[in-house]
C-alpha angles and dihedrals in degrees: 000000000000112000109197112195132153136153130258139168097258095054087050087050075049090063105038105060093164097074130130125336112282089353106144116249131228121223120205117240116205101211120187105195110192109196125193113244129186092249118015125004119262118226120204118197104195138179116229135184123205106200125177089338096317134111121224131179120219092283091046097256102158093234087207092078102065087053090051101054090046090059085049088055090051112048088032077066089223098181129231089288096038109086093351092168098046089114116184092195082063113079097190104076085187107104103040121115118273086019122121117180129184120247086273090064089250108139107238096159137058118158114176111168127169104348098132097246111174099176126089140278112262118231088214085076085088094070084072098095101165091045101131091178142027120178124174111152129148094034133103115242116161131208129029142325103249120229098237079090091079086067093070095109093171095047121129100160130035120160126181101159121149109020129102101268117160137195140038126329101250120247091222088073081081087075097063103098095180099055112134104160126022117176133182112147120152101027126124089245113160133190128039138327106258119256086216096078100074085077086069101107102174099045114121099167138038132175129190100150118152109019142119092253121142143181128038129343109224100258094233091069093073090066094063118112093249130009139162123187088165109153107022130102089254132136097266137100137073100315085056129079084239124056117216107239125044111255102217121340127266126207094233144007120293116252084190131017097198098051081044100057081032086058091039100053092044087045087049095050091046086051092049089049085047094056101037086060094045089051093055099042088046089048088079101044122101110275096236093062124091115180092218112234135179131201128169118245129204118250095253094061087075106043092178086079111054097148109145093184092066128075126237116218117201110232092242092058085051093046090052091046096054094042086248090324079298113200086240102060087044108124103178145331127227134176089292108040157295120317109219122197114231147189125210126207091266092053111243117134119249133175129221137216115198119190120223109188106051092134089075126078091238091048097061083034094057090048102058093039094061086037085059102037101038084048088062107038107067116169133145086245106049118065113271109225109219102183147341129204129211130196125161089283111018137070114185129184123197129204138175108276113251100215096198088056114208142331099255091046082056091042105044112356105046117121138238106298105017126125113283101219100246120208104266089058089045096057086046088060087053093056104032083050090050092050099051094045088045083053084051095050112030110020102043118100081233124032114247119208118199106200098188104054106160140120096279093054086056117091129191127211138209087295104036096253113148124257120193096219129171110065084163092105088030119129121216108218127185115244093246099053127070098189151025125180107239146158102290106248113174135096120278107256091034094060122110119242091234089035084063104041106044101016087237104136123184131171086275079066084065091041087057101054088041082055090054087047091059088055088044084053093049108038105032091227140113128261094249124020129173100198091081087069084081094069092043088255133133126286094214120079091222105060090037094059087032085062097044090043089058084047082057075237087160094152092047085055094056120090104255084218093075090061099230084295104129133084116266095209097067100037086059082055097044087047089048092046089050095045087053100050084046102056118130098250110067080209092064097044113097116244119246096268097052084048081053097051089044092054089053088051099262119136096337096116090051091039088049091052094056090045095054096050089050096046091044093057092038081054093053091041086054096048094044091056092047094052080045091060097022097146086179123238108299088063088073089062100045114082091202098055090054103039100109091186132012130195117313 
């Protein structure tokens, strides 16, 4: 029997009834929860709080959410792969996939795009009262939206564009102060725009495109930054004084229409006369030279992003942030471009990724394809993109800033006086690195292959958990495929033998390079160095920890940095896990979740005795063929003897 108590505020509110004058007062709840095992049944005592209506568990989870979303799951009929961890026997909804919670475990995020759902909206999706952002587009969800929506006091986001939703637009919608973005383009919605909307005093964008809606459209929506009725039987188009689409968006609301079209026409004439000059005086320029510009754009001017839960810097607000992208603040650079630390005006530390190479196809590939994938996979353990920011010439990604930087900075580049990474963290690192690559490869709607795992794609934040940073290389598979042939992306060393060879990359591409991390972790050392070469020993990590793990050379494997201080035991785990997700042959190497299990303790000793039989005849088999070919010592030196082909 497991018997899970805490304490918690509101349990102490619980037990002092006599608080504050006409405070409310919270009333404990004993719960026995008896769960179904394979074996014996589990029993969980827990201690429950019920507070103005509401449910909580010790560390204040409202215990209704996690009912709520699994209603969701179920009416919105997700099949056996969809939402495979949204547990109801887990009360914590907090770590399920799509699922995003403040740091007081209330759910504020839920972002389901694409994933095919034909079933309905729950009204119990109302209960969630902290919920910022619901997004639900491309998928085809049938009947209406209920009007419990409209009890999502704390939403600022809510799109669900492009499904089969039927009906009327509640009314109740008008309640949700909050409300920034509402999006419901490419439904089958009837009947007239509520009247109700027009209370929404924070909305900037609407959009209502594609539907069966009639009637007129509440005059004060068309004052809103940006709008689009296309589609419908309203009172907009060209026979109407309003037109049904913004035409660009505007920072705030107009206080006049007509000074606004009389300023735009005069502002579109000076632009033409400005370009028209810039053109002449540029005619006559080499045509190598580009003078290099940027210029914000608006979001619409690029229709492939539409992610309202992002955040779109302007350029300007980037430049300023990075000191103009300044050397000094550069932290990295990757296949794609520099990483720049940042600060923004209220103060909290960015960084930013600016791609240099948009004017190639791959470069504005590469960004929407980040922009896509990072937006979706969402894990404590994988690097949460917050915004992005695109000009004529530029594309930008920013991310939270990771203030202990990367792996490899801990394990080779730190400074006097820094923090050496001790073994416990290190086997953190191990763990936190394998979870977030299982998630990419196994709980996405869509498996994500990283193509470039290693210790400087591994960032660490304020606690030293590991984040899987760096998409940048990442490819984007269907479900249903296991390899594409592709342009091999990835670091020497890390690479995978077949990767290498056939450009076919699969997610054991990914437990390969993990493999090569492990030894990173252990050793303190890169993947190639040539330094080895000195002592006549091999450049690549793995064959050089391969050879001193024969010798049973345990201690001339460990990183000297750790001091001797670190449990044998467990670095010769961690060494067996990495030389079994780094075997020749991707069919033999074990998937992420069995890494993960391993690493737990689960199946490495049976999986390791299998290994070593295999390796020990593949040895034999190797030394036999070398005696076999064996030209002496003299041929290495004689250009003929080894020239397999000359010229034709």
């Amino acid at each position: 029997m497991r018997v899970v108590f805490g304490v918690s505020q509101f349990l102490r509110l619980a037990l002092n009834p006599t608080g504050a004058a006409g405070a409310p007062v919270a009333k404990p709840i004993f719960v026995v929860l008896v769960m179904g095992g394979i074996s014996l049944p589990r029993i969980c005592v827990c201690v429950c709080v019920r507070f103005q209506g509401r449910v909580y568990g010790l560390q204040g989870i409202n215990m209704f959410s996690g009912d709520a979303l699994y209603d969701m799951k179920m009416r919105l009929n997700a099949t056996g792969n969809q939402l495979s961890d949204w547990n109801r026997d887990q009360v914590n909804p907090c770590t399920w996939n799509s699922v995003i919670c403040d740091s007081n475990s209330n759910v504020i995020q839920v972002t389901l795009s694409s994933m095919g759902f034909n079933g309905v909206l729950s009204p119990r999706i109302g209960e969630l009262r902290y919920l910022n952002v619901l997004s639900l587009p491309g998928n085809k969800i049938t009947g209406g939206i209920p009007e419990q929506f409209g009890d999502l006091s704390s939403l600022t986001n809510l799109d669900l564009e492009n499904n089969h939703l039927s009906g009327e637009i509640p009314a109740s919608l008008g309640k949700l102060s909050k409300l920034q973005i509402l999006i419901l383009s490419q439904n089958n919605l009837t009947g007239n725009i509520p009247p109700s909307l027009t209370n929404l005093g924070a909305l900037n964008d609407i959009r209502l495109a594609f539907n069966h809606l009639s009637g007129e459209i509440p005059g004060e929506l068309f004052q809103v930054a940006r709008y689009n009725f296309t589609g419908n039987n309203l009172n907009c188009d060209i026979n109407y004084q309003h037109t049904c689409a913004s035409i660009m968006p505007v920072q705030g609301k107009s206080q006049n229409s007509k000074v606004g079209i009389v300023l735009g026409i005069v502002g579109a004439v000076i632009l033409l006369l400005v370009m028209g000059v810039i053109f002449f005086l540029c005619k006559g320029q080499r045509k190598g030279y580009q003078q290099e510009e940027f210029v914000d754009v608006a979001g619409e001017d690029d229709r492939r992003i539409a992610f309202g839960q992002l955040k779109r810097f302007a350029y300007r607000e980037l430049q300023i942030a990075t000191d103009g992208f300044s050397e000094k603040n550069v932290l990295g650079q990757g296949g794609f471009g520099k990483v720049y630390k940042g600060v923004l005006p209220d103060s909290s530390k960015i960084a930013v990724k600016r791609l240099t190479d948009y004017e190639s196809p791959g470069g504005e590939a590469a960004f929407l394809r980040e922009v896509e994938m990072i937006s979706v996979a969402v894990h404590k353990n994988l690097l949460r993109l917050i915004g992005f920011c695109t000009t004529p010439t530029e594309r930008l990604l920013v991310y939270p800033f990771m203030q202990n930087l990367s792996v490899a900075y801990r394990l080779r580049e730190f400074k006097t006086g820094e923090a050496v990474l001790n073994w416990p963290t290190r086997k953190r690192v191990a763990l936190g690195t394998a979870r977030g690559l299982e998630y990419l490869h196994e709980h996405c709607s869509h498996k994500i292959i990283h193509r470039d795992v290693k210790a400087a794609n591994i960032l660490l934040d304020e606690d030293f958990e590991a984040v899987v940073g760096d998409f940048g290389l990442a490819k984007l598979v269907d479900v249903r495929k296991t390899s594409v042939t592709t342009q091999v992306r990835g670091t020497m060393g890390h690479i995978a033998p077949e990767y290498l060879s056939t450009g076919k990359s699969s997610e054991r591409t990914d437990v390969f390079g993990y493999g090569i991390m492990l030894l990173e972790l252990v050793t303190g050392q890169r993947a190639i160095d040539f330094s080895r070469l000195e002592e006549e020993d091999d450049v690549l990590l793995l064959d050089h920890v391969k050879k001193l793990q024969r010798e049973k050379r345990l201690s001339d494997i460990v990183d000297r940095n750790l001091n001797n201080e670190y449990d044998g035991h467990e670095v010769e785990m961690m060494i067996q896990v990495a030389l079994l997700c780094t075997q020749a042959s991707p069919e033999d190497r074990p998937t992420m979740s069995e890494v993960v299990r391993m690493l737990e303790g689960e199946g490495l000793a049976e999986r390791w005795e299998e290994w070593q039989q295999v390796e020990v005849t593949r040895r034999q088999e190797y030394e036999r063929m070398q005696r076999r070919f064996d030209w002496g010592e003299d041929s290495l030196y004689n250009q003929d003897a080894i020239e397999l082909s000359g010229g034709r």
